[in-house]
C-alpha positions in Angstrom: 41.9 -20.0 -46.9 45.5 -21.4 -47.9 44.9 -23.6 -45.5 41.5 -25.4 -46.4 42.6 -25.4 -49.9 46.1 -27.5 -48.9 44.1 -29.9 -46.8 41.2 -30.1 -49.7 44.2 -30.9 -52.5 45.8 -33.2 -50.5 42.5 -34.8 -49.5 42.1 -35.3 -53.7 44.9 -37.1 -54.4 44.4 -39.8 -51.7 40.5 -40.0 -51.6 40.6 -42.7 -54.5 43.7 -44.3 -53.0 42.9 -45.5 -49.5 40.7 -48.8 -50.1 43.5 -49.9 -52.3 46.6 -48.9 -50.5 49.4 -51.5 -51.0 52.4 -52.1 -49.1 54.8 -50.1 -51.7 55.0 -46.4 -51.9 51.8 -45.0 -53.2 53.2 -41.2 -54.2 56.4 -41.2 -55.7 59.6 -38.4 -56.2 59.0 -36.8 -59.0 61.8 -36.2 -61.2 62.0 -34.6 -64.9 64.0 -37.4 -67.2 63.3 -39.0 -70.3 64.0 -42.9 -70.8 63.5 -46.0 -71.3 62.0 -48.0 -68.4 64.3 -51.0 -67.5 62.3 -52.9 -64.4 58.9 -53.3 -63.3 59.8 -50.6 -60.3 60.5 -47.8 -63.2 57.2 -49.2 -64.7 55.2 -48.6 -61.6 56.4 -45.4 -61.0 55.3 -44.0 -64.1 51.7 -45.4 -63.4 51.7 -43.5 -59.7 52.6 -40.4 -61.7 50.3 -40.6 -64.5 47.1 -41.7 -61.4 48.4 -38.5 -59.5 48.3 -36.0 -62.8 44.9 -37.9 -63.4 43.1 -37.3 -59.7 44.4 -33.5 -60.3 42.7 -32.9 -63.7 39.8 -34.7 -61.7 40.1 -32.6 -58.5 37.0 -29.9 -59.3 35.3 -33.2 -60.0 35.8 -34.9 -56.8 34.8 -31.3 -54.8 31.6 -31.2 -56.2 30.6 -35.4 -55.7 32.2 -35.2 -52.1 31.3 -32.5 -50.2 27.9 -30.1 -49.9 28.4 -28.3 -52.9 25.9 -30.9 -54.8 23.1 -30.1 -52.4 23.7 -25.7 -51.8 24.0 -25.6 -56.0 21.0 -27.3 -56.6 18.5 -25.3 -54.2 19.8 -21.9 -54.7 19.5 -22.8 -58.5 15.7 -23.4 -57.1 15.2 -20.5 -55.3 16.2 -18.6 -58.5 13.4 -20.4 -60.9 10.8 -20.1 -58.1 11.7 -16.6 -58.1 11.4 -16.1 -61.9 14.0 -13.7 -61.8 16.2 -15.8 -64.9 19.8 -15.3 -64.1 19.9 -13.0 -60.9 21.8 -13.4 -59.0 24.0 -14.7 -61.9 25.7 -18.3 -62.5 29.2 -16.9 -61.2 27.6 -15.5 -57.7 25.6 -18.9 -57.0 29.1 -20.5 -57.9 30.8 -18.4 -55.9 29.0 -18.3 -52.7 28.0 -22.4 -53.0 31.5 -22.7 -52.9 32.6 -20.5 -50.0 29.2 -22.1 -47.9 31.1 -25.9 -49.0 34.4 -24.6 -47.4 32.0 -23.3 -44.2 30.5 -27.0 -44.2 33.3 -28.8 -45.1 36.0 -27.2 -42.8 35.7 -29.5 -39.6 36.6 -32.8 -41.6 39.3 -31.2 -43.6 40.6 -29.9 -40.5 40.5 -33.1 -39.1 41.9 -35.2 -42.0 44.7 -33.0 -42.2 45.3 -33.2 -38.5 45.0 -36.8 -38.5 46.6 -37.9 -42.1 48.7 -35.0 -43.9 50.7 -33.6 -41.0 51.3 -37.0 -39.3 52.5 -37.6 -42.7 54.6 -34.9 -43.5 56.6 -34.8 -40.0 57.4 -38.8 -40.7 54.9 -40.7 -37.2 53.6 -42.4 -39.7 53.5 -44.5 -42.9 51.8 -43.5 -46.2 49.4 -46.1 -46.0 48.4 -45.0 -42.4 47.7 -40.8 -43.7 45.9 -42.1 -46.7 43.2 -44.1 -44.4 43.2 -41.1 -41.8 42.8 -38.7 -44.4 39.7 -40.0 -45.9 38.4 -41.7 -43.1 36.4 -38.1 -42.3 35.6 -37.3 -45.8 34.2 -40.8 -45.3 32.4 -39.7 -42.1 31.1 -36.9 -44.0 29.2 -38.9 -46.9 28.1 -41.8 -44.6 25.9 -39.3 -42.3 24.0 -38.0 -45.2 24.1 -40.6 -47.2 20.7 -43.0 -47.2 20.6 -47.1 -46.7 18.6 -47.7 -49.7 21.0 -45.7 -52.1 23.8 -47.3 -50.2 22.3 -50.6 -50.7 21.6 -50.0 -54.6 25.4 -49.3 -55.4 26.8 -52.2 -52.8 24.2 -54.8 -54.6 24.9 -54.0 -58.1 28.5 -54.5 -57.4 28.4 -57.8 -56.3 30.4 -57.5 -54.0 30.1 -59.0 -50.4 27.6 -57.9 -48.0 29.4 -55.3 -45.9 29.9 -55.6 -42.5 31.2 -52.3 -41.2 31.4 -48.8 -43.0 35.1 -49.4 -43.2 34.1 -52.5 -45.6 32.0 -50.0 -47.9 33.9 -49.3 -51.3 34.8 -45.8 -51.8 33.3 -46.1 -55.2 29.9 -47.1 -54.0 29.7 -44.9 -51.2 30.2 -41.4 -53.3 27.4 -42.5 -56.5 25.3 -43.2 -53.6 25.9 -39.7 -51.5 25.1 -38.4 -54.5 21.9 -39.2 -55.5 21.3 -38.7 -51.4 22.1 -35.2 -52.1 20.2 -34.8 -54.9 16.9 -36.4 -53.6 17.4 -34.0 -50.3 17.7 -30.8 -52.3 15.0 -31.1 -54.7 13.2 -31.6 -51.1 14.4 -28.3 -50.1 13.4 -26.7 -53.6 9.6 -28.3 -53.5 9.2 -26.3 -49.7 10.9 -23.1 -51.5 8.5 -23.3 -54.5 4.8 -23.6 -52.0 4.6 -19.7 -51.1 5.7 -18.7 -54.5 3.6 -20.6 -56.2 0.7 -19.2 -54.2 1.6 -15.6 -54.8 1.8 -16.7 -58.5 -1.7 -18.4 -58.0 -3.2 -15.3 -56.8 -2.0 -13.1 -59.6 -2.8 -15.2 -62.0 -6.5 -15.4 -60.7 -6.7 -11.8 -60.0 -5.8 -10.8 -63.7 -8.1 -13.2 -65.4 -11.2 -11.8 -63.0 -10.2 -8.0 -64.8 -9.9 -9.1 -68.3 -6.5 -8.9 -68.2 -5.8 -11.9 -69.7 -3.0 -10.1 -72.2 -1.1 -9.1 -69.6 1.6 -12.0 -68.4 1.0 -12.7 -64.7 4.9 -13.2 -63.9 5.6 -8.9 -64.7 3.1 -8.5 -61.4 4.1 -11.7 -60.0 8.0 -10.9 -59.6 8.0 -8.2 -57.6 5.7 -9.1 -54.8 7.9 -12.2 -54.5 10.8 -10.4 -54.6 9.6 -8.3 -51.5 8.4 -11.1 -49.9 11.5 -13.0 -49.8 13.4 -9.7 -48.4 10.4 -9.3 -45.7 11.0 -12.4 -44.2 14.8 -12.5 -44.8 15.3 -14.9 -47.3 18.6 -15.5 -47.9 19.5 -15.7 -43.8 16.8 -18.3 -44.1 17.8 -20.4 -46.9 21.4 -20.4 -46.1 20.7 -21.2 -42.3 18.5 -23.9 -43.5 20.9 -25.5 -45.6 23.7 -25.3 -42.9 21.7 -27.0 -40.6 20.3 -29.9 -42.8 24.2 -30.8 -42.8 23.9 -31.6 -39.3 
């Protein structure tokens, strides 16, 4: 766990950097004074300082628009209101377990950029500019595969900036707007297939208590249950979280 969450902080602070890496140092010393500054280098250190204490405050940000975490939040929030069972499990559970499932997902290309970029890095084969484009190239990977052409193409158009030729020529800041909506449009997919057999149950009570007269009675207090055993009859949550796992591949 130390270990994903090295390569995923690491992965933060250059994922904003690489299109735009310049032949100076891009991560400067940090060192506690207080003066003046006398050159433009002083100048331009202070700016790298303040963009790295900026992409940190941002970091939780950047986890949620660049991994899986959009997509596994969104249906198991879903599953809940098809359910009807209001906050169970609660916020902090569906937090909790979205997050550990994104670390699942999200493993192999933080494995790889830090394989490829940090360590590289860090034992001095190669030069900062080489571990930032290695670092996000799989984070990269990642959004590209599940990312669509037509949100791709809405973002690179409304730009204006020249017609791509490659992947590699696709902004950062296009590509993740554009995974996002991606993600969004695939997991209210997944939530309108979750909804069809509890809606049908919810069809059936309903129906059933109007033919009795019991039209006082709210049809979600009979509802709940028989959805509730239904989704632990045909193992639900194995389903669900297999499901998602899979549509990542």
């Amino acid at each position: 766990m130390k270990r994903v969450l090295f390569i995923f902080g690491g992965i933060c602070l250059l994922l904003f950097m690489a299109k735009d890496a310049m032949a100076a140092p891009l991560i400067p010393n940090v060192n506690v004074s207080v003066g003046t500054a006398e050159t433009p280098q002083d100048v331009a250190a202070s700016l790298q300082v303040m963009a790295v204490l900026t992409i940190v405050s941002l970091a939780p940000a950047i986890l949620i628009m660049t991994t899986s975490f959009v997509r596994i939040v969104v249906v198991i929030g879903f599953l809940r209101n098809a359910l009807s069972t209001q906050n169970v499990p609660p916020n902090q559970v569906v937090i909790a377990l979205s997050l550990f499932l994104t670390f699942y997902i999200m493993s192999p290309y933080w494995s790889q950029a830090n394989e490829q970029g940090i360590q590289p890095y860090l034992n001095g084969q190669i030069t900062q500019e080489e571990a930032l484009e290695n670092t996000v190239a799989p984070v990269r990977e990642f959004m590209f595969r599940q990312t669509r052409e037509s949100d791709l193409a809405l973002f690179v158009n409304l730009s204006d900036a020249e017609r791509p030729e490659t992947q590699e020529d696709v902004s950062t800041f296009a590509l993740i707007p554009a995974f996002v909506i991606s993600e969004l449009k695939t997991a209210f997919q997944l939530g309108f297939m979750i909804y069809i057999p509890f809606i049908v149950i919810d069809m059936i009570v309903a129906s059933t208590l109007m033919s009795m007269g019991m039209m006082m009675l709210p049809p979600v207090m009979i509802s709940l249950p028989f959805k509730i055993l239904l989704f632990v009859m045909v193992d639900g949550w194995h389903l669900l979280i297999r499901s998602l796992i899979v549509s990542f591949r």
